[in-house]
N, C-alpha and C positions, 0 to 999 in steps of 0.2 A: 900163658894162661891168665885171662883175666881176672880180679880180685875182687871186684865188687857184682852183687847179684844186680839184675834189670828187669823192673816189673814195669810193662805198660798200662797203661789208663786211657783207654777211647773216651772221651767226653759224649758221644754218641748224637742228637740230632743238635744242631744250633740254636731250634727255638723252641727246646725244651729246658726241660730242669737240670739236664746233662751238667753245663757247665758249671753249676750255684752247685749241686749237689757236690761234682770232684773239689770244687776250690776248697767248701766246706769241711769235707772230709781229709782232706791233705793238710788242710790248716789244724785240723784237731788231732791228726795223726804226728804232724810234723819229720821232720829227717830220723832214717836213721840209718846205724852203723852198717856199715859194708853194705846198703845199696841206692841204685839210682833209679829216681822214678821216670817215666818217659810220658809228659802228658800228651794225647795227640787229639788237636782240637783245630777249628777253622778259623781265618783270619777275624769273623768278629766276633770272637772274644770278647768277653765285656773288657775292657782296661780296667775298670775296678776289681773285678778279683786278679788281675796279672800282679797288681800295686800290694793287693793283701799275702798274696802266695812270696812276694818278693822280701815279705818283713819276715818269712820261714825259712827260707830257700835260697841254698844260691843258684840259682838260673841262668839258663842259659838256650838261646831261641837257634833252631837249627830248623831248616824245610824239608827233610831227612833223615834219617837213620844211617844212611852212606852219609852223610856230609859229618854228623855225631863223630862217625867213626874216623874219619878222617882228621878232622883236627882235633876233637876235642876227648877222645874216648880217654885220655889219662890225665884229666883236668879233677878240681876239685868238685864240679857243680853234683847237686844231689835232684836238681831237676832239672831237667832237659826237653826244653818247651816245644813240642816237634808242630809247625803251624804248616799245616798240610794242603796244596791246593786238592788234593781225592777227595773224593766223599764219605762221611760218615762210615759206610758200609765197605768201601776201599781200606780203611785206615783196619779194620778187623781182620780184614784176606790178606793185608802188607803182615800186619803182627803175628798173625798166624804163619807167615813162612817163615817170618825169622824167630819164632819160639821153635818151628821142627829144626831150623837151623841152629836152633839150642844160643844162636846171638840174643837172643831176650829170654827170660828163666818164668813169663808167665803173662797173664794177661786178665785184666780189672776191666768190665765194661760199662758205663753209665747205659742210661735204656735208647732204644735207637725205634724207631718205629717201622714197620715192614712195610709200608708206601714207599719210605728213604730208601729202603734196599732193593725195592722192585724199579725206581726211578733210575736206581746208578748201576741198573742194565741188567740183575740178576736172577734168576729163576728161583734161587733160594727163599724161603721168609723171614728170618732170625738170624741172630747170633751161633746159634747150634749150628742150623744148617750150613751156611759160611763155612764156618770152622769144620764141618764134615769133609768140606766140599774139597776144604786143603789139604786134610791129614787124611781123606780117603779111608776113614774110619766106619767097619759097617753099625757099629751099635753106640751110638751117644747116648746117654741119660742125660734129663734134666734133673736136680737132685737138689730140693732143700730144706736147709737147714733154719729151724725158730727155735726160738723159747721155749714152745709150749711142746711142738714135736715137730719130726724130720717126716716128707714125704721124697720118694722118686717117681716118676712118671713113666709109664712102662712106653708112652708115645708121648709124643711131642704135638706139632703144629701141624696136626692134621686135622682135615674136616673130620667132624665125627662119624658125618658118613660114610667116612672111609676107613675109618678106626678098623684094621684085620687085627687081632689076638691072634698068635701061634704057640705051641712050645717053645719053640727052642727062643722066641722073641723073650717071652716069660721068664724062664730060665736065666737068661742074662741078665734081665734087671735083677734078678734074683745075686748072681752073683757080682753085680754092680753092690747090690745094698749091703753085700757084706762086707765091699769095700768103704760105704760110706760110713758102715759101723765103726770103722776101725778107730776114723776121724771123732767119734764120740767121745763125753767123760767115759769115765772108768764105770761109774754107774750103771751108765744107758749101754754102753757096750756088753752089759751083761742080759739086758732085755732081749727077748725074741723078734725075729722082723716078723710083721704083718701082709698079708696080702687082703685088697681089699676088693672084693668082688664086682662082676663088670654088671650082672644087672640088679633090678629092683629085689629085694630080699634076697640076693647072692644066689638068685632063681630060684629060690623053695621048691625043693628039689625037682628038677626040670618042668617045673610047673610056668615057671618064666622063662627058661632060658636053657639051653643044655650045658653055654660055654663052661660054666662051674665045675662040671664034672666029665665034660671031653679034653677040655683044653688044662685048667687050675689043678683037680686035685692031681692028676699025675706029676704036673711041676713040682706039687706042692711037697709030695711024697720022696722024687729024688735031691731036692731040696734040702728034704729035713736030714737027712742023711750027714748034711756036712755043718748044719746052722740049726739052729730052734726057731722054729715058722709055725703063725696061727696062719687062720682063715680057710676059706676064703667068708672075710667079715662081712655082714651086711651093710652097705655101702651108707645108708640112713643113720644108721646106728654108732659105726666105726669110731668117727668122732669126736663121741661124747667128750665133756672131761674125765670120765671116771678111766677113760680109757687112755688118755694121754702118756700116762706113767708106764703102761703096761709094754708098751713096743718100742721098739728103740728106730723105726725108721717103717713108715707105709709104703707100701710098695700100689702105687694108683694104676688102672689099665690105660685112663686118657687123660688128656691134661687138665679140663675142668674138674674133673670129678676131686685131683688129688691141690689144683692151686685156687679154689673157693676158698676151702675150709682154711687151706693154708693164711691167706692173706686175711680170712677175717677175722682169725683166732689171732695170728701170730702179729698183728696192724704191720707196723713199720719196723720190725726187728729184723726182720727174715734175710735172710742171703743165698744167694742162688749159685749152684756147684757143678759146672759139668763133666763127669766122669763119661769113661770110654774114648779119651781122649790121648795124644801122648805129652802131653803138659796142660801145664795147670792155667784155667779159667775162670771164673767168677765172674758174678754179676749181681745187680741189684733186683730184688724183687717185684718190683714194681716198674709202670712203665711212663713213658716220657712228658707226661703230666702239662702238656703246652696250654694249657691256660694257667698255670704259672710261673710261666717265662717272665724272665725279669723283675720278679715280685719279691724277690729275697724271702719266699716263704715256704720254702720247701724243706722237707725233711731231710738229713743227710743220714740217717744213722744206717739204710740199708749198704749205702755207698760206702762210711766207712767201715762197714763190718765185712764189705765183700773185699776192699782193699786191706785189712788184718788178715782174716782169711787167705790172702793171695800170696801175702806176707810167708806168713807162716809155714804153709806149704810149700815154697819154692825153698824159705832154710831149712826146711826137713831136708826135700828133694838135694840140697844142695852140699 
């Protein structure tokens, strides 16, 4: 039985903020006890952040995960430089089998762009969907975590136009957020979750919309039974500040609706968490920002809040 945990890190496109933002974040987080990190990134790599990660770490460059294993899995190194000739969107569907294969205890993603992932052959658009595509999972959440407040996205990466609301969809993010509650201070675990309505004034009373009251309040009702649940909120309104304090996680129908507010409230703190999964993933909030490629001018802090994050759930899990 092995002694030390293993969290991967995808550095995600090349000529994005991927690479500035992990070295950033790994240089600010530094080693630690009983585990090893796995960066997996493409041959060009700046050489300046290999140079700066080298003054933290002891390193060590493998073209694999078999190869890791093979010589060096009872070595001292705490990073384990994996230079991949796959693509971006390969290096997530490798990490994803060997997390179900329980060989890696988790998975950190820098932002990857869904051009990248449709070029390196796949049907998928995301990171979500990949990782569904492995774990044959039917219900992912996207799920995050700020400052100011947590949303979950009851859909993902779809057209809006094809955004379908059902129950029993509803329901699960439902008891997804109870799981994301759990991850809360002591505080916000005490708040009620929200649900926040799919149309314009949460349909005043089916005067916009009927979903409110065919599809919501039923959820909402066998719900409350096991959790304290508002809404369904007016979707304009939900947001406010005065309301921030009040919920302890929004439960959003699509994914604008609930990562607007998020990203302009919460700027660059935020961290991205996805449950319905059978290990633990993270990711940054934000995305692959190529007009600051190279510019040493990029934010790290979503990066290393999502590698703390990945951190810390995998020594729970562990």
């Amino acid at each position: 039985m092995r002694k030390k945990l293993r969290l991967a890190i995808t550095t995600g496109d090349s000529d994005g903020i991927g690479p500035e933002i992990c070295t950033k974040a790994l240089l600010s987080i530094g080693s630690k006890f009983n585990l090893v990190f796995f960066l997996y990134r493409s041959a060009n790599f700046p050489k300046k952040y290999l140079r700066q990660l080298d003054r933290r770490f002891d390193r060590i460059q493998v073209s694999s995960f078999e190869e890791y294993l093979k010589n060096h899995s009872n070595s001292k190194f705490t990073l384990v430089d994996v230079v991949s000739g796959e693509s971006a969107a390969d290096w997530v569907v490798t990490v994803a089998r060997l997390c179900l294969k329980k060989e890696l205890d988790g998975l950190a993603t820098a932002p990857l762009s869904k051009t990248s992932i449709r070029a390196s052959g796949y049907r998928e658009i995301g990171h979500t969907e990949l990782i569904q595509m492995v774990a044959k999972t039917r219900a992912p959440f996207m799920t995050f975590l700020g400052e100011k407040f947590n949303v979950l996205l009851v859909t993902g990466h779809v057209s809006l136009s094809k955004v379908r609301l059902t129950r029993v969809r509803l329901y699960r993010a439902g008891l997804a957020a109870i799981e994301l509650r759990k991850l809360l201070t002591p505080k916000c675990r005490k708040l009620p979750l929200a649900i926040v309505g799919l149309n314009p004034h949460a349909g005043e009373n089916n005067i916009i919309g009927r979903e409110e009251s065919e599809i919501f309040r039923p959820v909402i009702k066998r719900l409350s039974k096991i959790v304290a649940l508002a809404g369904p909120l007016v979707p304009d309104a939900a947001f406010l500040p005065q309301n921030w304090q009040k919920y302890s996680v929004y439960i959003c129908p699509y994914h604008d609706q609930g990562l607007i507010p998020f990203k302009a409230l919460n700027g660059t703190a935020g961290v991205h968490l996805t449950l319905g999964i059978p290990f633990v993933r993270t990711s940054v909030d934000h995305g692959t920002a190529k007009d600051l490629y190279a510019k040493d001018k990029a934010d790290a802090t979503s990066m290393k809040s999502a590698i703390e994050l990945a951190i810390k759930l995998i020594r729970k899990k562990g």
